[in-house]
FIFI-661971 format. One record per atom (N, C-alpha, C, O): z, y, x. Coordinates in steps of 0.1 Angstrom, whole numbers, plus 5000, padded with zeros to 4 digits. Layout:
N
ZYX ...
end
This chain:
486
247877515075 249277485078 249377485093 248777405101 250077555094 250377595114 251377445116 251777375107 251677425131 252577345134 253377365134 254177275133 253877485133 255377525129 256077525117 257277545114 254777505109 255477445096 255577325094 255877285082 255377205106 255377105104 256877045107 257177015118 257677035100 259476915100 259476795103 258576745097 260176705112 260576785123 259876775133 258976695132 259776855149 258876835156 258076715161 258476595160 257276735164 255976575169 255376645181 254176635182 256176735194 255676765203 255476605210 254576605218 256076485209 255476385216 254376375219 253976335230 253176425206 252076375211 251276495218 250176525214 251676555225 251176645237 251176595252 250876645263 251876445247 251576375259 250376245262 250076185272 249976215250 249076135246 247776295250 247476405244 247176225264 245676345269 244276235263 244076115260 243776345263 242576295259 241376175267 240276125265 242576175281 241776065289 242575935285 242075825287 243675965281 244575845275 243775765263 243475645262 243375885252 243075845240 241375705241 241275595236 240475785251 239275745253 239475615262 238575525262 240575595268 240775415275 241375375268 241475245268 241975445259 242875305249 241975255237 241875135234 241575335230 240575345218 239075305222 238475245214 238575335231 236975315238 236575445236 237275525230 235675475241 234675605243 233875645228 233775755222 233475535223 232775565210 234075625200 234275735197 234575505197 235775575189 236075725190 235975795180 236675775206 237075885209 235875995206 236076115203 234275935209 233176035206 233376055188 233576165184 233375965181 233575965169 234376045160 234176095149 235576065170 236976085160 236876185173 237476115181 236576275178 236076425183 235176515174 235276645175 234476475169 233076485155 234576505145 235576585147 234576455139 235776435130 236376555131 236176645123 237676555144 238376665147 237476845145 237976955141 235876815152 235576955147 235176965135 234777075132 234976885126 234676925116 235776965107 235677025096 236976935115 237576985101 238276895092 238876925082 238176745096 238176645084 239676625086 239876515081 240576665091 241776595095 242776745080 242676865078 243476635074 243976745059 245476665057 245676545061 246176745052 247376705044 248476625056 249076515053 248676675070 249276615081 250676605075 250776695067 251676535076 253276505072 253876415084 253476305087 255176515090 255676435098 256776385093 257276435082 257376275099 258776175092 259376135102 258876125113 260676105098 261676035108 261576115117 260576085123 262176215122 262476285133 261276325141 261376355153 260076325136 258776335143 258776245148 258276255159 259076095144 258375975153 257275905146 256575815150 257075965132 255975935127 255176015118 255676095110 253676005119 252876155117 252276045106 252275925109 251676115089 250776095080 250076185080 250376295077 248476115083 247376255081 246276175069 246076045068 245576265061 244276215058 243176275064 243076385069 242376175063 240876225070 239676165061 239476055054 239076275063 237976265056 236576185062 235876255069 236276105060 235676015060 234076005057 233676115052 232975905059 231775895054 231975925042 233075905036 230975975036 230875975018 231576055011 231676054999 232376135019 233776215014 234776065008 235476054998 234575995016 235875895012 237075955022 236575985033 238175965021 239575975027 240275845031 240275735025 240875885041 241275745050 242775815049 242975935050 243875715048 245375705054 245875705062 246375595064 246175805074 245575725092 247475745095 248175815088 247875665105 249575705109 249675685117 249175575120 250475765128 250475765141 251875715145 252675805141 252575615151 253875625154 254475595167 254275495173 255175675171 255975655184 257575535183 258675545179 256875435187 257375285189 258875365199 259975395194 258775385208 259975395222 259375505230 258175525230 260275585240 261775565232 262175615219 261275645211 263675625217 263775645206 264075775202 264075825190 264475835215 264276015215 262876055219 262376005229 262276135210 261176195216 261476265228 260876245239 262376365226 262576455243 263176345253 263376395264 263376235253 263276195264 261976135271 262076075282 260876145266 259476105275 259276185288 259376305287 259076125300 258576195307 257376105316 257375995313 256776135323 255576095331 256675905337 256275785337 257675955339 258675835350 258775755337 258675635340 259075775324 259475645316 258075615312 257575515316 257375685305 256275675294 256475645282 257675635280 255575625271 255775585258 255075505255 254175465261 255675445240 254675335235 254475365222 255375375214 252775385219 252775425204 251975325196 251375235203 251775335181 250875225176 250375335161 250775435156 249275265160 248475355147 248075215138 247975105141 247875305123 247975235111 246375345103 246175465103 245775265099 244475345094 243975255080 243375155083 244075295066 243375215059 241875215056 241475185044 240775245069 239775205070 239575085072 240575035075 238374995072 238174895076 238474795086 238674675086 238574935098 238774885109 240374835112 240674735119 241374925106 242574915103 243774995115 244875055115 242774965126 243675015136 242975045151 241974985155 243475135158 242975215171 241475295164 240775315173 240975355153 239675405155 239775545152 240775615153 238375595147 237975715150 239075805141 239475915146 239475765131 240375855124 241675905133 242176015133 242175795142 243575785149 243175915159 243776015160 241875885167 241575995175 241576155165 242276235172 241276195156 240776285151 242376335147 242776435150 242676295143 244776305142 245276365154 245776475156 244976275162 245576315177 245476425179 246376515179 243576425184 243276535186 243976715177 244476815183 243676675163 244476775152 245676825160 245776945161 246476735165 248676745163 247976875178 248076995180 247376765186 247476815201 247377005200 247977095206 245977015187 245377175188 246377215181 246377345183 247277185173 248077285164 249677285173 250777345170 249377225181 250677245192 250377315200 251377385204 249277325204 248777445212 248377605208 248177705214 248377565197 248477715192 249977755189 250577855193 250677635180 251877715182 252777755191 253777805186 252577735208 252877775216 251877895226 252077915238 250977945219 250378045219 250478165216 250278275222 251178115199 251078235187 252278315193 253078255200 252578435190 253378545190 254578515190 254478465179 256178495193 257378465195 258078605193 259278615194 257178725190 258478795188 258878825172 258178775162 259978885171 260678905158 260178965148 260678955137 259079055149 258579095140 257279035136 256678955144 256879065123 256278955116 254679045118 254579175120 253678975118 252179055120 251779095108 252579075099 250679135107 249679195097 249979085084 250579085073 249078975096 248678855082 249978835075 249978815063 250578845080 252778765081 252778885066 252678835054 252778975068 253179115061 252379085047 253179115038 251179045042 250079055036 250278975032 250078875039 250678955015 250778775009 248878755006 248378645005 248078885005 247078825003 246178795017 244978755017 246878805029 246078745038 246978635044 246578605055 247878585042 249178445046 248878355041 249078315029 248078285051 247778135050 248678035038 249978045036 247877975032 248477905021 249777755028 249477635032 251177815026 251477645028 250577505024 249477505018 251277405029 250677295029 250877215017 252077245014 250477145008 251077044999 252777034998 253477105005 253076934990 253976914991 254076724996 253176634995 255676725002 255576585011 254876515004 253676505008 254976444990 254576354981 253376344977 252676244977 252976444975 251376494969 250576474986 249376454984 250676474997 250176485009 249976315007 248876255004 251376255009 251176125007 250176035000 249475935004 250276104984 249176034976 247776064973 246975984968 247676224979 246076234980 245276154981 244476124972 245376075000 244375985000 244175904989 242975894985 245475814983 244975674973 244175764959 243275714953 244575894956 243675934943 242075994950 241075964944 241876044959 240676024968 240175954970 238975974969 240775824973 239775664977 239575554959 238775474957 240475604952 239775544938 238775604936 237775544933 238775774936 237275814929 236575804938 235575854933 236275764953 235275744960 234575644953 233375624950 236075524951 235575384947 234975354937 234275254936 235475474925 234375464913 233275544915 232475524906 232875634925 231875704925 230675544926 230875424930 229175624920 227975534921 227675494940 227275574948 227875384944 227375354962 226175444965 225375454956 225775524981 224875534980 224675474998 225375455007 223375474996 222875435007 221975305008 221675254998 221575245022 220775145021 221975015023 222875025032 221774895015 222574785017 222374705026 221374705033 223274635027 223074535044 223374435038 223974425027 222974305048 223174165046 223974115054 224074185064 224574015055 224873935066 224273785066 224573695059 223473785076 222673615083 223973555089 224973595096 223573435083 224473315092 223873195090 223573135081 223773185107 222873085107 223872985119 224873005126 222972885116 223472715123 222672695134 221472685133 223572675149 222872645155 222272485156 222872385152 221472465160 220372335159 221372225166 221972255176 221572105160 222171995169 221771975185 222471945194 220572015185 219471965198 220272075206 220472035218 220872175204 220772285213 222472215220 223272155213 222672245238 223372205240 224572345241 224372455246 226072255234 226772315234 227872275244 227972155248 228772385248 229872305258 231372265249 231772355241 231872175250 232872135232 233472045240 232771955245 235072035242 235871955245 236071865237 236971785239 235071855221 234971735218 234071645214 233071705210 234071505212 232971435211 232271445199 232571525190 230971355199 230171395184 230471245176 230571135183 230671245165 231271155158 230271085154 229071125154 230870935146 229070875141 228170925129 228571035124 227070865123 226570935112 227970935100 228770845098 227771055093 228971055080 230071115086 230871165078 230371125099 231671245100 231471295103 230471295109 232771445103 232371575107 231571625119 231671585130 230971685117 230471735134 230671815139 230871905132 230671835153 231571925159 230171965169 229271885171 229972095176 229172175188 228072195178 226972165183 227972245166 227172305157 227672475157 228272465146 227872585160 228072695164 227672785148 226572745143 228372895140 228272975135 227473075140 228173145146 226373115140 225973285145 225473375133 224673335125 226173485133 226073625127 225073685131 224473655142 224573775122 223873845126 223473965111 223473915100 223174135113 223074145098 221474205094 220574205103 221274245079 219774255078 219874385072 220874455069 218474395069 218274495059 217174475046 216574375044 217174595039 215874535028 215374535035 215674585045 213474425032 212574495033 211774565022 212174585011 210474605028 209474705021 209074585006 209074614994 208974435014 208274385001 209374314994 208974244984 211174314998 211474264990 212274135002 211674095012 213474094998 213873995002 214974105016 215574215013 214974025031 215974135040 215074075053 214773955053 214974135060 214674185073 215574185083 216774175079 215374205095 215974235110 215774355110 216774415108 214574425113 214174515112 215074645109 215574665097 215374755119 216574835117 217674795115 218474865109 218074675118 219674645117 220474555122 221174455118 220074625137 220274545150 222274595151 222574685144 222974555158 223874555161 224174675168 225274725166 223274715177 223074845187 222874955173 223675025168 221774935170 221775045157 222375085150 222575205148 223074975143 223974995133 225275085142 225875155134 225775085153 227275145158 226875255167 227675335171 225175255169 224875375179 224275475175 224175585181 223575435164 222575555159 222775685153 223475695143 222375775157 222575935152 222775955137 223676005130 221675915133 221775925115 221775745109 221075655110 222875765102 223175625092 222675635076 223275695067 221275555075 221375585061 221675455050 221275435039 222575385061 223175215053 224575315046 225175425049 224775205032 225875215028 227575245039 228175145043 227775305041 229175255047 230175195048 230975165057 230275175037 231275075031 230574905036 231274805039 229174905035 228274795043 228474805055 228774705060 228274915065 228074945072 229474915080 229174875092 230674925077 231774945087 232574805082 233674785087 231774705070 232574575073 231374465075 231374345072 230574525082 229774395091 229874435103 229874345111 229974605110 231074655119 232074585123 232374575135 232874515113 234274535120 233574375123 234374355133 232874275123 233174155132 232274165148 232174075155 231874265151 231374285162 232574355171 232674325183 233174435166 234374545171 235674375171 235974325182 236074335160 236874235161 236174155179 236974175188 235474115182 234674035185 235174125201 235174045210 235474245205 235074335215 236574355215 236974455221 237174285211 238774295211 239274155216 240474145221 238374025216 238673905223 238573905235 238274015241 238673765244 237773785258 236373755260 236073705270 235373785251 234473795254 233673965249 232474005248 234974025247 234674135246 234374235256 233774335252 234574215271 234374325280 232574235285 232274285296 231774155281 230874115284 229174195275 228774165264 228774255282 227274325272 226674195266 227074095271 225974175258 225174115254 224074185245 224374245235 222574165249 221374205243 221174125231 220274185225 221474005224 221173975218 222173955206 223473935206 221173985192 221474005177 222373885173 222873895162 222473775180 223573695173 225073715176 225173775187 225673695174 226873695171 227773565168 228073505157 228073545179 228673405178 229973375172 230973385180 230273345156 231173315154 232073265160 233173275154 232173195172 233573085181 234373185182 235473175177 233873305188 234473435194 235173535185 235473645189 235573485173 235873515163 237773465159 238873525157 237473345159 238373265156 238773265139 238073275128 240373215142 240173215127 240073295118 239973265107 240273485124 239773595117 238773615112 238473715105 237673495116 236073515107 235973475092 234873475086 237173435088 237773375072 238173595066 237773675058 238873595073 239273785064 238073865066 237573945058 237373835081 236173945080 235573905068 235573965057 234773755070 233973705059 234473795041 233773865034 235773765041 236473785026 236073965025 235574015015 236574065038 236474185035 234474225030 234074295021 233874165040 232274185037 232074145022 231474215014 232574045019 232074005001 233074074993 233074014982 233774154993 234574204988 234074384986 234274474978 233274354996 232574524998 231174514997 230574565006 230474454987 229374414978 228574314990 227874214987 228774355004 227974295016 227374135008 228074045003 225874135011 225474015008 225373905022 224673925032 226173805019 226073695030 224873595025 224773555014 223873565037 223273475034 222573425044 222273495053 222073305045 221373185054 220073135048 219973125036 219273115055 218273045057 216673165071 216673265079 216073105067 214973195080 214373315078 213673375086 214773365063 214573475058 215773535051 215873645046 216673455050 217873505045 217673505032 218073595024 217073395028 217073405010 218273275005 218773264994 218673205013 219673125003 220873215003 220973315010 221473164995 223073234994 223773135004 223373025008 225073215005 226473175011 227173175004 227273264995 228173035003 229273034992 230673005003 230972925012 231373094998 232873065006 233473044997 233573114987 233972905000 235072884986 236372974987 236673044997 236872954976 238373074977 239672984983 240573034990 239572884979 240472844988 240672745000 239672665001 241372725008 241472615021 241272495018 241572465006 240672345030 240272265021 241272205031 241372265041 242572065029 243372055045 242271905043 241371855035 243171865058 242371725064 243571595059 244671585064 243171535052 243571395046 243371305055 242271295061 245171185055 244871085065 245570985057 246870995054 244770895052 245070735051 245670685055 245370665067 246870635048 247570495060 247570425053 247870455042 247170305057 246870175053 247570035060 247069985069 248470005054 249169895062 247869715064 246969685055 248069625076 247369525075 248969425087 250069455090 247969295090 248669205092 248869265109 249969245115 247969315114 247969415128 248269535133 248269585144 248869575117 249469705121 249369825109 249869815097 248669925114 248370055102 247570085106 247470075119 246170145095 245270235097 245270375096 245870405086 244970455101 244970595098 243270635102 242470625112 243170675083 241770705086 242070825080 242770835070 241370935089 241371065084 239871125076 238771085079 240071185070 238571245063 238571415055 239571465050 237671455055 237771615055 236771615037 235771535037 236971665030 236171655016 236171805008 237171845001 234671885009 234671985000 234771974987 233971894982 235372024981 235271964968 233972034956 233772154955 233371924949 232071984945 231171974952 230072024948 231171944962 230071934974 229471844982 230171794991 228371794981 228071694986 227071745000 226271845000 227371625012 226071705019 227271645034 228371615031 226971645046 227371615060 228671725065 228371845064 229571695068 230471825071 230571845085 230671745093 230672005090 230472025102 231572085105 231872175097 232572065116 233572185118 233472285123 232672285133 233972385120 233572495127 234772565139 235972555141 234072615143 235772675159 235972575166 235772455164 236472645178 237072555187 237972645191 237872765196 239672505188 239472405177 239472435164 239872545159 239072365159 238072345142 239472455136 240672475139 238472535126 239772635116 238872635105 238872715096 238272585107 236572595090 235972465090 236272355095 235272505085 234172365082 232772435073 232972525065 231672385075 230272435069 229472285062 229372185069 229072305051 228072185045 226772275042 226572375035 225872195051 224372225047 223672215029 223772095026 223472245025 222972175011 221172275011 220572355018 220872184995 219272234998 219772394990 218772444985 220272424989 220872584981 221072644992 220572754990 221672645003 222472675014 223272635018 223472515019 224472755021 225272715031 226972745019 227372845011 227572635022 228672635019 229972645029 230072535035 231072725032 231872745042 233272705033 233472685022 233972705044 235272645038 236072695049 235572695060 237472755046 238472735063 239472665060 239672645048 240072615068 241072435067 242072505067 242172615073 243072445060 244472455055 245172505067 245572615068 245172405077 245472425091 244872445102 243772395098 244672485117 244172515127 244272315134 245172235137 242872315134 243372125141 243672175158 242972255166 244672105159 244572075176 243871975180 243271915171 243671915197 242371905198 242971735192 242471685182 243771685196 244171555195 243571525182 242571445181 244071615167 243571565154 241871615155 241271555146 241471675159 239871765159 239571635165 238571585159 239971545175 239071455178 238971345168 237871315164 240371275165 240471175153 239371195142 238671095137 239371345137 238271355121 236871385130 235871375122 236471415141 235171395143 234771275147 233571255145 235471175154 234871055153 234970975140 234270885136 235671015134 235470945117 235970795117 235970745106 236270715126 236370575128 238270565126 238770635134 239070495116 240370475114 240970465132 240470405141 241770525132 243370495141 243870345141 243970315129 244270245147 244970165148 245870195156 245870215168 247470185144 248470175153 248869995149 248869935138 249469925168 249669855164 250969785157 251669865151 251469685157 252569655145 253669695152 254769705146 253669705168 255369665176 254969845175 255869895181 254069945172 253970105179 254570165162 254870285161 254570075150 254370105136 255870185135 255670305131 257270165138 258870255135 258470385143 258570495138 257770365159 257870485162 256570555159 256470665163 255970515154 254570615148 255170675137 255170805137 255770605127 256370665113 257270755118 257070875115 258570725126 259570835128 259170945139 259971035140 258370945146 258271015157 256971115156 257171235156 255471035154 254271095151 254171135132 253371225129 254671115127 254271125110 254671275106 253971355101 255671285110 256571435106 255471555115 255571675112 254571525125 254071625130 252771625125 252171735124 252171515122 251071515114 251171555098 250071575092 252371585089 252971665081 252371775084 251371795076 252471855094 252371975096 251172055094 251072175090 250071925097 248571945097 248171915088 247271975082 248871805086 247371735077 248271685063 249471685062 247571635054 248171595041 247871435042 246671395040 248771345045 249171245043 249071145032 249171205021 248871005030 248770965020 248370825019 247270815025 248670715015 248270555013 247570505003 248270434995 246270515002 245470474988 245870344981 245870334968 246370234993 246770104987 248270114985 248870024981 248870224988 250470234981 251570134994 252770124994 250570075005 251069965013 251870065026 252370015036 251970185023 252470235033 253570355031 253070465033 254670365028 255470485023 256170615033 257070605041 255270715030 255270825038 256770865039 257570885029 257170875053 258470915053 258571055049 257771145051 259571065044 259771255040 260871305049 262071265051 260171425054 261271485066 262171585057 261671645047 263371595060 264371685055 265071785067 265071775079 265371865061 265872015071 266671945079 267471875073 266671945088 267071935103 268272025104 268372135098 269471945114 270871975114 271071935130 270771845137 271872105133 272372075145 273171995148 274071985140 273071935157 273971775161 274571775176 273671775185 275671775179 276271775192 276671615198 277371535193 276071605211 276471435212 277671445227 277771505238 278371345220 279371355233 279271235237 279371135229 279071235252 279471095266 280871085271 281171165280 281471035268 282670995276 282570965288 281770875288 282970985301 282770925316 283670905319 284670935312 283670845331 285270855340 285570975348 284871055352 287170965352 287871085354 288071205340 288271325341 287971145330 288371225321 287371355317 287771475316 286271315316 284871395317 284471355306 284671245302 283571445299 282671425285 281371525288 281371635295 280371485283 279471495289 278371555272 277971465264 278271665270 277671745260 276071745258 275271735267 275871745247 274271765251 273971805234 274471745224 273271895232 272871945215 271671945214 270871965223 271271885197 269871855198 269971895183 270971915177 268871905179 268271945165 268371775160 267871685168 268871745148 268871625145 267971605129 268471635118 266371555131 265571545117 266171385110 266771295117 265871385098 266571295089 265171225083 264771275073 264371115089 263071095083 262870975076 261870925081 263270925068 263370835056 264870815060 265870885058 264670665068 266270615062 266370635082 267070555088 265870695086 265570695105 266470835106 266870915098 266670805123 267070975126 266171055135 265071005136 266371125139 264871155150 265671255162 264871345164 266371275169 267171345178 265871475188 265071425195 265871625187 264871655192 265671755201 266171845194 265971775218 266571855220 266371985221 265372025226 267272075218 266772195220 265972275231 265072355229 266372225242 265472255257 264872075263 265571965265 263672095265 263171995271 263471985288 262672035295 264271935293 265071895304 263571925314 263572015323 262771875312 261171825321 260571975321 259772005330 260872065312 260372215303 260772305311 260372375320 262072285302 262972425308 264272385310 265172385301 264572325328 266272285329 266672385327 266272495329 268372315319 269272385318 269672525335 269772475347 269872615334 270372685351 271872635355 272772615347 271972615368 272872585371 274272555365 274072545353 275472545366 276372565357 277672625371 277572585382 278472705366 279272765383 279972625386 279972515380 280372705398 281472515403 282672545398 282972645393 283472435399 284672435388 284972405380 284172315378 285872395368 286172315355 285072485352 284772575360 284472445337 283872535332 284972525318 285572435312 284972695318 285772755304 285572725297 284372705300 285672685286 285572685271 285672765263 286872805264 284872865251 285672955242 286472865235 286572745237 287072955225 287972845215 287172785203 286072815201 287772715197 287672645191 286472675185 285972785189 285472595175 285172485176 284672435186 283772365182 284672435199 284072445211 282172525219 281372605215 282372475225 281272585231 279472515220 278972405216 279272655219 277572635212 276272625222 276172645234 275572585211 274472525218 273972635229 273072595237 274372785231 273872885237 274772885251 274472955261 275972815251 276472835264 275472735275 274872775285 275372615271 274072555288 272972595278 272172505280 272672685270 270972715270 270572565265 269672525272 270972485256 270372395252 270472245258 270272135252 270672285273 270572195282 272272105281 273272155276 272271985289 273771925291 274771995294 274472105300 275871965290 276872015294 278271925297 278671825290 278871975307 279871895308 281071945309 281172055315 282171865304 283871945305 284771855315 284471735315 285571885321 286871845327 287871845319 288071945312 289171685319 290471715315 290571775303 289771755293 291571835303 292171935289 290772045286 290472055274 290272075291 288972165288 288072095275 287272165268 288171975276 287271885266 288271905252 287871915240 289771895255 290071925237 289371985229 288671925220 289472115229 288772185217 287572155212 287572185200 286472105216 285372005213 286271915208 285271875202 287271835205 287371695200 288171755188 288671685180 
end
C-alpha cells in the first residue's frame, strides 16, 4: 500500500527527523525500531481524523503483533507546522512497554519512507506498466476495520501459541538492617513497622542443576545482547522496571550493578510487579531464589485507634497483613507498600494510600499520639477529616465517635464596616459532625488575592460577584455596589 493510498494525509510526520526520534525515544529504542523498519515488520498502517492520527501493526518478537499509534496532539491543522511553531505528538503501543518504544520508531520510520516515495513516484497523467497490468498492481490495503482488528486476532493466537524460550525470574531481596540507609524517617521500637529496609530487584535464570542463577541475566544482557534466547514475553516485563526506572531521576545515572533499587520505582513497582506475574515471570527471594513471593491482590490501609481517657485521646496507629504473621516493614519513601519476612518468604503488600511523611512517622514509631483534652474539638474538626483521607479510622472502646465529613458547600461571608462597606470573602464550607470547618479557597499566606483596581469595584448582576472575581481571595464593595450581594 503506497502513501497515496493512505486517507487523509499524515505529511506531519515528515517533520518528526530521525535525530528527533533517537533524543526523544533513546538510541536503543531508535536502534531497535530501525531493525524493525528494515525488516519489513510495520503492516496494516490506517490514518484517522484528518491525518492527526496513524494505526499501524508491527510485528513483533515471536511473530506476536503489537498495536502501536502515533498522534499529533497540536496544532490542530497539520499544514500549519513549521520549524517557528513546532509540534507536539504522543504514542500509544500495546507492548509492555506501552509507550515511546521500538514499535513507535519503526512506524515513524514506515510513514517517513512511504512519503518519500510518494513524492518521488511519477505525477504525470498517464498511468505506467505496473498501473496498466492488474496482474502486476500492487494489492490495496485491508480494509479500515479488518486493519484495526488484525493485531487483537494476532496477539490471541500468539497468546495461545505453546511459550518458547528460556524463562526468567525475578530476585527480590531485602536490604540488611545493619546497612546504612539515608530515610527522613525514624526507626520505630521492637513490633512496628520499619522503615530504611530498601527493596532490590534483580532477575535470574535456570540453572544447569536446577533451581535460578545470575548467571546470563544481568540487566546489561538482557537489553544489550545480540541474540535473545529468554522468553519475551519474560523478557520485556522484567525489562520494563529497569526502562520504568530510566524514566525517573535516577535515570540519567550509569550504574554497574545488578540491583535494582526498588525506592526508584515508586508506587509503579505494584503494576510492574502485577504485569511480571501476569506474564508467567517467577518472583522470588531468598539467596538462591528458592522461596516464593506472595503479593496479595489487594491493598492493606493503615488503621488509627482513638481512644478517649481522663487526658485526652489516643491515636494509635497500626498496619496488619491479613493472614500473616511476622514484623512489618514499609516500603518507599514515603511508604506506598509494606513487606513481612516469614520462614516461607517474602510477603508484599501496597497500602491503600501513599503515607505522607507526618503519618509514615506516627506508624513507624508505633507508640499512641496523645492529643491533649483542651487540643481534643480542634483535632476532631480540623485534623480527623484529613486523616479520613489516609487512613481508616476507628475506636475499639466505642469512647470516641468519628466525625463524618459531608460534601462541602460554597459559602460566602460578609463583614459589614464603616462608611458603608462590606467586606467579602468565599470559602468552601465542610459540615463535620454537628461542627463547621470554614476552608478558604486561596490561602492568603499561599497565593494573595492580585491587586483589586482603585475605585468602587463593579459588580456583575445579580446574585453578586463569584468566588472567580478576587480569585478566591477578599473582596470588598462600596455603597450601592454591595446591594446585589444582599
Amino acid at each position: 500500500m503506497s502513501v497515496a493510498t493512505i486517507e487523509p494525509p499524515i505529511e506531519w510526520v515528515a517533520h518528526v527527523t530521525e535525530r528527533d526520534l533517537e533524543q526523544e525515544l533513546g538510541r536503543h529504542a531508535f536502534a531497535r525500531g530501525l531493525d524493525y523498519f528494515r525488516a519489513g515488520h510495520v503492516r496494516n498502517v490506517v490514518a484517522a481524523g484528518d491525518g492527526r492520527t496513524i494505526i499501524a501493526a508491527v510485528k513483533g518478537s515471536q511473530g506476536r503483533s503489537y498495536a502501536t499509534c502515533l498522534r499529533l496532539e497540536w496544532p490542530e491543522d497539520p499544514g500549519a507546522i513549521s520549524p517557528a511553531t513546532g509540534m507536539t505528538w504522543t504514542t500509544e503501543c500495546t507492548c509492555p512497554l506501552q509507550v515511546d518504544c521500538k514499535h513507535v520508531v519503526a512506524v515513524f520510520l514506515e510513514m517517513r519512507a512511504r512519503l518519500e516515495q510518494a513524492e518521488t513516484a511519477p505525477r504525470t497523467g498517464t498511468r505506467g506498466a505496473d498501473e496498466r497490468s492488474p496482474a502486476r498492481r500492487k494489492p490495496a490495503g485491508p480494509p479500515a476495520w479488518e486493519a484495526l482488528l488484525t493485531p487483537t486476532v494476532e496477539a490471541v493466537a500468539a497468546s495461545s501459541a505453546a511459550p518458547s524460550g528460556t524463562p526468567l525470574a525475578l530476585l527480590v531481596s531485602v536490604g540488611k538492617a545493619s546497612e546504612p540507609v539515608a530515610s527522613r524517617y525514624a526507626r520505630g521500637p521492637a513490633g512496628s513497622p520499619r522503615l530504611g529496609r530498601r527493596l532490590q530487584l534483580r532477575p535470574l535464570a535456570p540453572g544447569a542443576k536446577g533451581g535460578w542463577v545470575r548467571t546470563g541475566a544481568g540487566w546489561q544482557e538482557l537489553e544489550y545482547a545480540y541474540r535473545h534466547t529468554h522468553r519475551p514475553d519474560h523478557r520485556d516485563a522484567v525489562l520494563a522496571f529497569r526502562r520504568v526506572e530510566s524514566t525517573g531521576p535516577y535515570g540519567y545515572f550509569y550504574s554497574g550493578s545488578q540491583m535494582l533499587d526498588a525506592d526508584h520505582l515508586g508506587p509503579r513497582l505494584w503494576r510492574l510487579l502485577d504485569d511480571a506475574l501476569a506474564a508467567g515471570v517467577a518472583v522470588v527471594s531468598g539467596q538462591k531464589g528458592q522461596f516464593p513471593v506472595r503479593l496479595l491482590p489487594d491493598p492493606v490501609p493503615v488503621v488509627v485507634d482513638l481512644t478517649r481517657s481522663a487526658d485526652g485521646i489516643e491515636a494509635r496507629p497500626s498496619v496488619t497483613v491479613p493472614g500473616v504473621q511476622g514484623p512489618v516493614t514499609l516500603v518507599g519513601e514515603p511508604p506506598h507498600g509494606l513487606l513481612v519476612e516469614t520462614a516461607d518468604g517474602l510477603v508484599l503488600a501496597r497500602l491503600a494510600e501513599t503515607l505522607d511523611p507526618g503519618l509514615a512517622r506516627l506508624v513507624a514509631d508505633g507508640e499512641p499520639l496523645c492529643i491533649p483534652a483542651e487540643d481534643v474539638d480542634r483535632f476532631l474538626t480540623r485534623f480527623c477529616p484529613a486523616l479520613q483521607r489516609r487512613a481508616t479510622l476507628g475506636s475499639s472502646d466505642g469512647t470516641v465517635e468519628i466525625p463524618q465529613v459531608r460534601a462541602p458547600r460554597l459559602a460566602l461571608d460578609v463583614r459589614f464596616e464603616r462608611g458603608h462597606r462590606a467586606r467579602l470573602h468565599w470559602c468552601f464550607r465542610y459540615a463535620v459532625g454537628d461542627r463547621s470547618l470554614d476552608v478558604p479557597l486561596v490561602r492568603p499566606e499561599r497565593a494573595p488575592a492580585p491587586p483589586m483596581p482603585s475605585g468602587p469595584y463593579s459588580l456583575p448582576s445579580a446574585p453578586g460577584p463569584g468566588p472567580a472575581a478576587g480569585r478566591g481571595g477578599p473582596l470588598t464593595t462600596t455603597g450601592a455596589d454591595g446591594i446585589p450581594v444582599l
